[in-house]
Each structure stands twice: as structure tokens, then as C-alpha cells.
N, CA, C and O of each residue as an XYZ file, in Angstrom:
656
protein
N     -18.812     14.428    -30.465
C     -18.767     14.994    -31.803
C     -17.940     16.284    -31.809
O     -17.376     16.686    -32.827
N     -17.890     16.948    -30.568
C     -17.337     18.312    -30.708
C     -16.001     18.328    -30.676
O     -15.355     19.264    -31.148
N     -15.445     17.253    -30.096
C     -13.794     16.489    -29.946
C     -13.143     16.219    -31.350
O     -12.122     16.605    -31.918
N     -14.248     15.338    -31.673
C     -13.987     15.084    -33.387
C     -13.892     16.713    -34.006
O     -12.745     17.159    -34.039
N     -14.503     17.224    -34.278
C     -14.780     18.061    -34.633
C     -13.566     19.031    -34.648
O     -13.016     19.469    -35.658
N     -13.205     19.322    -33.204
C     -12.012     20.042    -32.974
C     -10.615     19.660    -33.377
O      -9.779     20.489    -33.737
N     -10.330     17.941    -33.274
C      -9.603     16.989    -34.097
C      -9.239     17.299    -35.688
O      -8.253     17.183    -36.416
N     -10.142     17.602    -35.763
C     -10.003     17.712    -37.631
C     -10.254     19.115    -37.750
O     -10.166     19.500    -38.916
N     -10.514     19.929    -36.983
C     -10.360     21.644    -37.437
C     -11.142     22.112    -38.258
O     -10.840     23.102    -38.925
N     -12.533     21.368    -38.393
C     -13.760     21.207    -38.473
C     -14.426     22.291    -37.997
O     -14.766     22.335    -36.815
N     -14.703     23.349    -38.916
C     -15.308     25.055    -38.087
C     -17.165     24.696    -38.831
O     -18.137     25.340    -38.438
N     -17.249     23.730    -39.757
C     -18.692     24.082    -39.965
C     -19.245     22.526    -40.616
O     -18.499     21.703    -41.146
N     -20.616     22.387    -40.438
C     -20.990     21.410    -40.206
C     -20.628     20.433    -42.123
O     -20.077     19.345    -42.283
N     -21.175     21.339    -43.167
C     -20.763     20.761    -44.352
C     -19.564     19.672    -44.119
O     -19.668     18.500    -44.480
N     -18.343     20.249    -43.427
C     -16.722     19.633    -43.504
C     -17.022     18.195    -43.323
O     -16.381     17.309    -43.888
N     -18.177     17.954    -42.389
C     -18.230     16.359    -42.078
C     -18.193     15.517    -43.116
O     -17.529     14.481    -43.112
N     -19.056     15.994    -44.270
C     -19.070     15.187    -45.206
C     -17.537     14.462    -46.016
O     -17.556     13.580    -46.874
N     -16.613     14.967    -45.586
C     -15.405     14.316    -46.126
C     -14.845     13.376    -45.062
O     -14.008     12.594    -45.512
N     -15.072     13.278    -43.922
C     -14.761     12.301    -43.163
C     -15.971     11.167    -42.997
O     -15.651     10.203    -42.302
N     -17.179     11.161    -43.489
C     -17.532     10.516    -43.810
C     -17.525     10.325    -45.277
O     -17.246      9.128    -45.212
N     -17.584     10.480    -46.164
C     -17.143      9.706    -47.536
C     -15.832      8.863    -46.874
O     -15.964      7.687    -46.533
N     -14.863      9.415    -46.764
C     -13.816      8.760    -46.169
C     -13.793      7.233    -45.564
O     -13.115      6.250    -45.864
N     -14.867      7.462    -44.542
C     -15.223      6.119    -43.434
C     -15.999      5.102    -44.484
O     -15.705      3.909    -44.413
N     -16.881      5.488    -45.360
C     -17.591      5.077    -46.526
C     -16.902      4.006    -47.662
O     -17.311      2.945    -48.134
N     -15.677      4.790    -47.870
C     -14.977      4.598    -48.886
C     -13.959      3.682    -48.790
O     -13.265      3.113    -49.633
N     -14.036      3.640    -46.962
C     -12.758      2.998    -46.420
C     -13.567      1.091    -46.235
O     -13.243     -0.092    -46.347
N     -14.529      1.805    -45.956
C     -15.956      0.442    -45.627
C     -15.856     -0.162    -46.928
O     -15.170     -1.181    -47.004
N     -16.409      0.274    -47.959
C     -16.362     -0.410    -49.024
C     -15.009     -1.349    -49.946
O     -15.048     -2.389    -50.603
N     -13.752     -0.276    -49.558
C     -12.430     -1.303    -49.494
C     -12.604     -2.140    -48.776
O     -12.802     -3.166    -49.427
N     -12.657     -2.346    -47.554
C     -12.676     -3.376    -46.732
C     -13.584     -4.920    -47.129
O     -13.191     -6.051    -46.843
N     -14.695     -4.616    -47.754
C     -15.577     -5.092    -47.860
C     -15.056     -5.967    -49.417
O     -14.835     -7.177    -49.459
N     -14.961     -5.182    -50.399
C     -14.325     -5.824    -51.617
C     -13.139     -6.638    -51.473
O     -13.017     -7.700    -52.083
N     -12.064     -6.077    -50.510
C     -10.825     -7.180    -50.231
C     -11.115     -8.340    -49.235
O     -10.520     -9.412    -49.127
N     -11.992     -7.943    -48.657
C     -12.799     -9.647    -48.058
C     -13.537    -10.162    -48.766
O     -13.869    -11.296    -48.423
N     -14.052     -9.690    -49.871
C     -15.074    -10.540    -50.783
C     -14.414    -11.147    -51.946
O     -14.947    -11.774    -52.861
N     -12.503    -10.717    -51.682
C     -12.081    -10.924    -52.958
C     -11.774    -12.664    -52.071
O     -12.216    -13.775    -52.363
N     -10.960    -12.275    -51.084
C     -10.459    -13.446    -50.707
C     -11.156    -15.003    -49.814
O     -10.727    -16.154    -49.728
N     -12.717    -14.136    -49.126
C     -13.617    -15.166    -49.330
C     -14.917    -14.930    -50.248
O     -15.898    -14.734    -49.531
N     -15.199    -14.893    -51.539
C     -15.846    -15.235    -52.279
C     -16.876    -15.803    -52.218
O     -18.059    -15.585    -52.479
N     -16.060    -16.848    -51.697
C     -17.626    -18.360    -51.739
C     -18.513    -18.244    -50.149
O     -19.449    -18.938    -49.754
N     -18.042    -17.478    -49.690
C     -18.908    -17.161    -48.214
C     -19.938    -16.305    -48.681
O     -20.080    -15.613    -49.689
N     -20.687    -16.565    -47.566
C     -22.115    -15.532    -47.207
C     -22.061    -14.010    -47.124
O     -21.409    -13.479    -46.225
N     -22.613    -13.406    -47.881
C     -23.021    -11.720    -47.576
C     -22.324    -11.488    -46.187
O     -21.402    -10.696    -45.991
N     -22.942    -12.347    -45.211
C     -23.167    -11.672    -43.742
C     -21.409    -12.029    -43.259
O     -20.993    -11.375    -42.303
N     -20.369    -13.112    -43.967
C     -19.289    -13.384    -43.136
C     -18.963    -12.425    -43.707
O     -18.919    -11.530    -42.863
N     -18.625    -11.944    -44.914
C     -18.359    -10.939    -45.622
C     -17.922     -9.721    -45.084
O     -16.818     -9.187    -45.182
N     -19.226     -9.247    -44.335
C     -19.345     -8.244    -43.520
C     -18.423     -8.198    -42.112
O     -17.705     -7.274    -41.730
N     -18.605     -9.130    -41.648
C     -18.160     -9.618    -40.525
C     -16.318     -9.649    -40.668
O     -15.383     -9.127    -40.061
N     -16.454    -10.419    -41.633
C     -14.827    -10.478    -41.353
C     -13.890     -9.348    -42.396
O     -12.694     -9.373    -42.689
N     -15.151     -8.238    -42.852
C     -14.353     -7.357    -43.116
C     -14.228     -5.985    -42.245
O     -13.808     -4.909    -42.671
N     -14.726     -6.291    -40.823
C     -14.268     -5.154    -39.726
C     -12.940     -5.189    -38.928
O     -12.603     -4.342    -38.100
N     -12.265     -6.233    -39.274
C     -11.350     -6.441    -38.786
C     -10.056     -5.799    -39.953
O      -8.912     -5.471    -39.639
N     -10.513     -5.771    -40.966
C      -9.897     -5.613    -42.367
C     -10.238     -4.203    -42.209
O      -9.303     -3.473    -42.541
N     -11.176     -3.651    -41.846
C     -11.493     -1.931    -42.052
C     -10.999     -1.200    -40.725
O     -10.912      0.027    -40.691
N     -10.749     -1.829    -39.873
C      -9.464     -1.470    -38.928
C      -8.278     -1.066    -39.133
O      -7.548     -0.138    -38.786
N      -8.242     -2.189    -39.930
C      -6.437     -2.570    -39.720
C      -6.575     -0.989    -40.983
O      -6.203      0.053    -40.443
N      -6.961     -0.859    -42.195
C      -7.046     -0.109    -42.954
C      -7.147      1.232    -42.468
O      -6.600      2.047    -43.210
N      -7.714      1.730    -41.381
C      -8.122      2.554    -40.792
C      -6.972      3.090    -40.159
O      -6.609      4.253    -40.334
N      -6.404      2.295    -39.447
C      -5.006      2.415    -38.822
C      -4.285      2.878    -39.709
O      -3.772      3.951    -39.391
N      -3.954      2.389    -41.011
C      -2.998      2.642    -41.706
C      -3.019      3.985    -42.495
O      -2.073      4.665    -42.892
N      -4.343      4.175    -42.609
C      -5.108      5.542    -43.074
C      -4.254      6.818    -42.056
O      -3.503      7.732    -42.396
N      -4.654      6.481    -40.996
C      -4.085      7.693    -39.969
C      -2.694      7.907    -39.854
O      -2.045      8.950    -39.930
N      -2.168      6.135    -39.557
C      -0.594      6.776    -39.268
C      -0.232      7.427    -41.032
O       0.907      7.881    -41.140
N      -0.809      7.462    -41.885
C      -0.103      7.887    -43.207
C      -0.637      9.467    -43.134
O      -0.024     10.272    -43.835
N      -1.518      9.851    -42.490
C      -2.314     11.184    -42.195
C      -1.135     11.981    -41.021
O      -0.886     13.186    -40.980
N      -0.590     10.981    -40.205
C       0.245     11.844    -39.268
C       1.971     11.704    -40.315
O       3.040     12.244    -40.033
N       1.801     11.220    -40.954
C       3.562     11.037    -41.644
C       3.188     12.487    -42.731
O       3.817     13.543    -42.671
N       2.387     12.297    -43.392
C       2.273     13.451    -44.675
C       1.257     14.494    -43.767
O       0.434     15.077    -44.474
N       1.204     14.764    -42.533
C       0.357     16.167    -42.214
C       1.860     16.876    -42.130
O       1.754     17.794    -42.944
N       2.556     16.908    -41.844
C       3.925     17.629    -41.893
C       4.246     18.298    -43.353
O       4.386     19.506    -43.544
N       4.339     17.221    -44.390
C       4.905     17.447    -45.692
C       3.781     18.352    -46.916
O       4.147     19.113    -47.812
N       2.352     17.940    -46.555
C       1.586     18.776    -47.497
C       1.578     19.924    -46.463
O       1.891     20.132    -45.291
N       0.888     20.752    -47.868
C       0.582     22.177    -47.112
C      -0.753     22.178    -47.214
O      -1.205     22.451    -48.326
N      -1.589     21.918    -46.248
C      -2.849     22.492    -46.000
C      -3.391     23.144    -44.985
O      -2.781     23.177    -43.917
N      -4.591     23.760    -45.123
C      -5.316     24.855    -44.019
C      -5.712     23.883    -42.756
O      -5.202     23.960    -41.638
N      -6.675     22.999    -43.144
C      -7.080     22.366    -41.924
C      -6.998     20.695    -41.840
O      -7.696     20.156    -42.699
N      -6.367     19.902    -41.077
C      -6.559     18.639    -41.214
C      -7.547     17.548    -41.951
O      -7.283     16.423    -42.376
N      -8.844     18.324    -41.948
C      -9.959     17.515    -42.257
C      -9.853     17.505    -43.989
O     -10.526     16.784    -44.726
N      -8.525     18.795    -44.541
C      -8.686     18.424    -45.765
C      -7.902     17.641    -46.593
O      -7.834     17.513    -47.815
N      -7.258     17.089    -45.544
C      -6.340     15.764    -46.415
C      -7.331     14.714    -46.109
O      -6.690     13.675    -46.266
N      -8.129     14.505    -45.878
C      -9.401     13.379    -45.930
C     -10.057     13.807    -47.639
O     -10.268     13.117    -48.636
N     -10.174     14.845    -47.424
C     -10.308     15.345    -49.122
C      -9.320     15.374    -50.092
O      -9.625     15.688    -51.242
N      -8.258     15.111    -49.817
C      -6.992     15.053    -50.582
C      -7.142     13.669    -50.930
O      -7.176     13.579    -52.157
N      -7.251     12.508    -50.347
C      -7.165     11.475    -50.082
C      -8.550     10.724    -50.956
O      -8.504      9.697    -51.632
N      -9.502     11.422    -50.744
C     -10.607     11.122    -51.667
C     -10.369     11.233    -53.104
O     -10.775     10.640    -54.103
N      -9.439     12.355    -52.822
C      -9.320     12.587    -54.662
C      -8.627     11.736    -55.153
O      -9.151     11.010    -55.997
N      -7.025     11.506    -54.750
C      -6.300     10.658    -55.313
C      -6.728      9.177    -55.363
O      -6.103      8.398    -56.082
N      -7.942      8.700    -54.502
C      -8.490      7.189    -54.399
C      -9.109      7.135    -56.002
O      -8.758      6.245    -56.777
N     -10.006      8.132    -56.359
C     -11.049      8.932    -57.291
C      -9.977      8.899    -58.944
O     -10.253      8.111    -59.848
N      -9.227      9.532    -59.001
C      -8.328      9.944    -59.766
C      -7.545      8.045    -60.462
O      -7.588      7.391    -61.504
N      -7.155      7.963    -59.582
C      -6.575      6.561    -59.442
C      -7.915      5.387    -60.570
O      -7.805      5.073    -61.755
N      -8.691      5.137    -59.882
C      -9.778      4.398    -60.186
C      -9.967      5.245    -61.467
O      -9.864      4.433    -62.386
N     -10.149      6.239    -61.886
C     -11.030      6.797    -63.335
C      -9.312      6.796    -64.326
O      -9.242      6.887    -65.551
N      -8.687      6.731    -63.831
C      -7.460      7.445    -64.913
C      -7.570      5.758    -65.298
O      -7.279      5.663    -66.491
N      -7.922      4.228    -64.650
C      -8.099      3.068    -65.490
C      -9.282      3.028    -66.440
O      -9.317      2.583    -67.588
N     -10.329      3.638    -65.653
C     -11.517      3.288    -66.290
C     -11.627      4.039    -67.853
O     -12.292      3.684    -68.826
N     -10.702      5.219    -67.683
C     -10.822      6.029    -68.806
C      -9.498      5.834    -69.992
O      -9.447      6.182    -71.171
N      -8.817      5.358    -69.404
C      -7.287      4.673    -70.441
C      -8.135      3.659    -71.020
O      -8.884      4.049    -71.915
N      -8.171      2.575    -70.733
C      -9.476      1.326    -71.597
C     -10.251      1.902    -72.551
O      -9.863      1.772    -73.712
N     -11.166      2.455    -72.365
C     -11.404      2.711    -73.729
C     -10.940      3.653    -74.766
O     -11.264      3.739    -75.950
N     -10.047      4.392    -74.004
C      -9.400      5.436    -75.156
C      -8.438      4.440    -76.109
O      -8.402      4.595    -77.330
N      -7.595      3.309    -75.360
C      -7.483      2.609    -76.107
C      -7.653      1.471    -77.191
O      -6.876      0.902    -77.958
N      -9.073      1.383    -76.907
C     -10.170      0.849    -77.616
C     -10.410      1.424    -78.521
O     -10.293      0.796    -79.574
N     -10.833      2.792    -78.606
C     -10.766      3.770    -79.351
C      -9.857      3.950    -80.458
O     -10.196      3.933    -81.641
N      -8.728      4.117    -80.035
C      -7.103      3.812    -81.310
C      -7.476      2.512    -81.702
O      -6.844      2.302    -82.738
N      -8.107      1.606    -81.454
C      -7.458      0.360    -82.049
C      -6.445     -0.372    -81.567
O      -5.756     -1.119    -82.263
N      -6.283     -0.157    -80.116
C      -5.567     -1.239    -79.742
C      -5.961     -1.837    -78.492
O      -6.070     -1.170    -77.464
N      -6.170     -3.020    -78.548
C      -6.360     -4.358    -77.616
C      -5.251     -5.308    -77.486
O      -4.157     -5.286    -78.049
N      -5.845     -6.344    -76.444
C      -4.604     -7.226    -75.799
C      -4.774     -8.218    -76.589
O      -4.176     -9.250    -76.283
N      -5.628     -8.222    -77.835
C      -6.029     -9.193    -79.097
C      -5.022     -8.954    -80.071
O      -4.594     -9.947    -80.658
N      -4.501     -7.711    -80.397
C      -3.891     -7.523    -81.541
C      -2.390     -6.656    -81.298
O      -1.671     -6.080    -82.114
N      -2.259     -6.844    -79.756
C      -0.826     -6.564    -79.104
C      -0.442     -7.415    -78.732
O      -1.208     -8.370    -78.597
N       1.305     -7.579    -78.265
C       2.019     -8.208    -77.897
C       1.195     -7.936    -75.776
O       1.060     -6.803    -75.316
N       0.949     -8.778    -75.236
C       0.765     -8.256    -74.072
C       1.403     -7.744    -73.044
O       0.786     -7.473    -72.014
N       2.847     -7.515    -73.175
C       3.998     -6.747    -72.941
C       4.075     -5.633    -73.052
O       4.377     -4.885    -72.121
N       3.820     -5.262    -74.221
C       4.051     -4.029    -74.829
C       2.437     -3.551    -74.333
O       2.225     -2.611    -73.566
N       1.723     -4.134    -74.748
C      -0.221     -3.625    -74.405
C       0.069     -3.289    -73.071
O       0.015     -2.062    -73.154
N       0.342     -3.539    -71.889
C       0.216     -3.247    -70.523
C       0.880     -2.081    -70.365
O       0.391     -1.118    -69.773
N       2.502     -2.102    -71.096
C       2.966     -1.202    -70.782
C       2.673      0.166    -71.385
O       3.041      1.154    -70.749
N       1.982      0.337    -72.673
C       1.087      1.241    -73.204
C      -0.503      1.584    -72.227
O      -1.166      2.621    -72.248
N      -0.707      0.588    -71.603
C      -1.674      1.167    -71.033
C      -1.715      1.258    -69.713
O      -2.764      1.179    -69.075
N      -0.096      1.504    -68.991
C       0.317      2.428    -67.838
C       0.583      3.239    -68.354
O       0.288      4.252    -67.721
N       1.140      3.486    -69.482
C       1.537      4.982    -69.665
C       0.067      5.616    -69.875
O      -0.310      6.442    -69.044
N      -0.936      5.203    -71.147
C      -1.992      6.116    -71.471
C      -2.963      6.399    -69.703
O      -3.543      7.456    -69.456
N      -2.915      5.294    -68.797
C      -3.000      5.298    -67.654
C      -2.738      6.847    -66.758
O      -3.532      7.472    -66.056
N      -1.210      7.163    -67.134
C      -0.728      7.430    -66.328
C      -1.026      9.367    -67.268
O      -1.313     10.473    -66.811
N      -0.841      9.016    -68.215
C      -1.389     10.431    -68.802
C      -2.736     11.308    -68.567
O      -2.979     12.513    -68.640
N      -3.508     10.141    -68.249
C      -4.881     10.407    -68.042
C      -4.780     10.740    -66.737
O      -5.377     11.738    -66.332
N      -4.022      9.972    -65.891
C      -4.282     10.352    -64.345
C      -3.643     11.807    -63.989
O      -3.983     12.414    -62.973
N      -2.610     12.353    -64.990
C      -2.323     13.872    -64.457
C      -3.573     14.509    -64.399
O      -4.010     14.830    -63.294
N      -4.405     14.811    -65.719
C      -5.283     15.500    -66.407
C      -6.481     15.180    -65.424
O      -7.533     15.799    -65.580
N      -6.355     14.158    -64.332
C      -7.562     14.415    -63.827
C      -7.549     14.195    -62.406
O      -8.438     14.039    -61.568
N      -6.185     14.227    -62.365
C      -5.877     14.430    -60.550
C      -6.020     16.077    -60.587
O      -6.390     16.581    -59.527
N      -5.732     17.092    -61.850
C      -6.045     18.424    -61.413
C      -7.370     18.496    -61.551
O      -7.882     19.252    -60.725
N      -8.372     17.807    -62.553
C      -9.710     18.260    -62.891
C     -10.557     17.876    -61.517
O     -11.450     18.579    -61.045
N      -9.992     16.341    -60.852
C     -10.885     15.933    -59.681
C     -10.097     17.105    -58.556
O     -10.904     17.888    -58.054
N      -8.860     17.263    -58.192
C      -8.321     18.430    -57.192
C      -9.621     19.354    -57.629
O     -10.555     19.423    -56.832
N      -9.692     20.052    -58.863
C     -10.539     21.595    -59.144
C     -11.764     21.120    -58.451
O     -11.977     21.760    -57.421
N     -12.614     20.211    -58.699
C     -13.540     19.382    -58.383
C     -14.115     19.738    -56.681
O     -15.178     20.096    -56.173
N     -12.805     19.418    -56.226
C     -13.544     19.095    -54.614
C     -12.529     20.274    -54.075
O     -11.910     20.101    -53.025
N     -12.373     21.624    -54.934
C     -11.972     22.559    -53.925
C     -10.198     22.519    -53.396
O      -9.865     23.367    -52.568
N      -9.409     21.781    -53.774
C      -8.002     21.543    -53.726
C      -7.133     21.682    -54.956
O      -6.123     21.010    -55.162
N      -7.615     22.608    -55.746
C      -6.944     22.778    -57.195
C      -5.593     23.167    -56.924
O      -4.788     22.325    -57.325
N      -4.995     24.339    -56.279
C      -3.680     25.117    -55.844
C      -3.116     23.778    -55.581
O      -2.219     23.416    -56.341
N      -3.587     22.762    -54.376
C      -2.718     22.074    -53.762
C      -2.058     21.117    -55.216
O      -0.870     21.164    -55.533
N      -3.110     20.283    -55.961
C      -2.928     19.412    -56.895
C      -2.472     20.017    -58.195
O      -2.225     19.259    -59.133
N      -2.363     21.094    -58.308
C      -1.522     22.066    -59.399
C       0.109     21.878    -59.011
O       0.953     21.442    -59.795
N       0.373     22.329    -57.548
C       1.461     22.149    -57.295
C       2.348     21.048    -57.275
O       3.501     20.976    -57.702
N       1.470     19.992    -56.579
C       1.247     18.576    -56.658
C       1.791     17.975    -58.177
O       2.697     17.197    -58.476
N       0.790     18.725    -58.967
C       1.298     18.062    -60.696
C       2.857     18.766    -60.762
O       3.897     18.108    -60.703
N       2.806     19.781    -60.853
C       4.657     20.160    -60.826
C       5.545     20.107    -60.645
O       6.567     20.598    -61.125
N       5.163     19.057    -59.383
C       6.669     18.573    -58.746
C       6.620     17.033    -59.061
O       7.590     16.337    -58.762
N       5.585     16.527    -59.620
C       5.272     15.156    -60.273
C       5.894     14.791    -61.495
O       6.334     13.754    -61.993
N       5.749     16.395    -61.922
C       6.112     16.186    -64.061
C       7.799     16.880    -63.831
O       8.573     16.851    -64.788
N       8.008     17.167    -63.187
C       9.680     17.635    -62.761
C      10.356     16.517    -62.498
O      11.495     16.434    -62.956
N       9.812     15.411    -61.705
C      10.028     14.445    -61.306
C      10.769     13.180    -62.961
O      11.739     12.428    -63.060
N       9.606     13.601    -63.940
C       9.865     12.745    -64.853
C      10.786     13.814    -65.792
O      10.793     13.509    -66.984
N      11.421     14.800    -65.497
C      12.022     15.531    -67.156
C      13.750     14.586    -66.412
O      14.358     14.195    -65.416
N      13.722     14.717    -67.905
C      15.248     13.774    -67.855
C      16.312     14.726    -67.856
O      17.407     14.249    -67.555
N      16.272     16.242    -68.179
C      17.070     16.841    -67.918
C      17.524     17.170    -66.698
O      18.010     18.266    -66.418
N      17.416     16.455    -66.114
C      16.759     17.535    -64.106
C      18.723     16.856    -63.738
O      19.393     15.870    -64.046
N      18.903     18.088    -62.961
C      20.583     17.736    -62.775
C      21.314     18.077    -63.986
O      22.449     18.234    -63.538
N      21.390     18.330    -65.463
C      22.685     17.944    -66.461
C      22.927     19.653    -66.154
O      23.884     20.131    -66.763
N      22.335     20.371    -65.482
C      23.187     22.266    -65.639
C      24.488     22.178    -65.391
O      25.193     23.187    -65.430
């Protein structure tokens, strides 16, 4: 534990809790993308043949932890496990919360073209997900990072960028 510990730059015992949500969060992906693709199996294969799936995920988790520990700026390793929570977090609510706002206006995939409906609801999607990649960043203690984060995101989209 003290290896781990030193690994992730881990000075006090609270910090654990983000590498486990993490392992948690990573379990439960695993578990839903094997339940997507065997379905009609048992609870228990389920389980089973989603450790092989929470590996491979796991793997991919880290080498993306050693490509972007260079490029973000943070204090201690263990908090891009918290970075990483947020944007999983952010991601998932900026759908859950576009749906009914557009429910709300009055518009459904009943009384839209479904072309146009999808692509209205990546954008209202995608509006929602600024507004709460900073509120979930403020949330778990990474506000500075995901402030900055939004700035070089919404720079990203101005169409003027280059005409000086």
C-alpha cells in the first residue's frame, strides 16, 4: 500500500478515495459493456467475462494517464484519477440533462426531423456539458484546472481564431 501510495503522490489517507471510485467506476464499465454484448448470459458469466474487459480498460486508463501526465498541469498524480472522474461524470449528466431540457422547449424526435433532432441535441448536449464540466471541476476540488480547461475549449470553437 505504501508503494501505491508513493506511486500516486498520495500524502494522506482521504486521496485513496479517488483511486478507488476510479477502480469502481472502471468495474462497472466493464461490467455494462459485457452485459451489453452478452445479455442473454448469467449474472455470474457476466462477471467473469468482464475481468478480462476491466483489464484491457485498465491498461488503457494508464497508458492515457502516462500520455496526458506531461500535458495537464497538476500537483500530484493521484489527481488526474480525479480529473478523469469528472469528465466520465460531466459526460454522462450533460445527456441526462440536454433530454429533458429539450422536452421542456417542446421538442422531441416525434415532432422533428431526426437529423436535425440529434443534431440539436449534441449541441444543447454540448452546451450543457461546458456549464458542468466547471460546476463538477468546482465540485471535486479541480475548478482552476477545468476553468482553464473551458478556455482553451471555447477558443477552440471562435471562428475568428487566425483572421488578425
Amino acid at each position: 500500500m505504501e508503494k501505491f501510495k508513493k506511486d500516486w503522490e498520495i500524502q494522506q489517507n482521504w486521496q485513496l478515495l479517488f483511486p478507488f471510485l476510479g477502480l469502481l467506476g472502471l468495474g462497472y464499465s466493464s461490467y455494462k459493456l459485457t452485459k451489453a454484448f452478452l445479455s442473454e448470459f448469467h449474472f455470474v458469466v457476466a462477471i467473469l467475462a468482464a475481468i478480462p474487459v476491466f483489464y484491457a480498460l485498465l491498461r488503457l486508463t494508464l497508458y492515457l494517464f502516462k500520455k496526458l501526465e506531461a500535458k495537464w498541469v497538476l500537483q500530484y498524480r493521484w489527481e488526474m484519477i480525479r480529473v478523469f472522474i469528472v469528465f466520465a461524470i460531466t459526460g454522462s449528466s450533460s445527456m441526462f440533462v440536454g433530454r429533458p431540457a429539450m422536452k421542456l422547449i417542446g421538442i422531441t424526435q416525434d415532432n422533428l426531423n431526426p437529423i436535425l433532432y440529434w443534431v440539436l441535441f449534441i449541441v444543447v448536449g454540448l452546451i450543457f456539458y461546458q456549464i458542468l464540466l466547471v460546476t463538477f471541476g468546482w465540485l471535486f476540488g479541480q475548478f482552476q484546472f477545468f476553468w482553464e480547461f473551458e478556455k482553451k475549449m471555447l477558443r477552440r470553437f471562435n471562428p475568428n481564431k487566425g483572421k488578425n
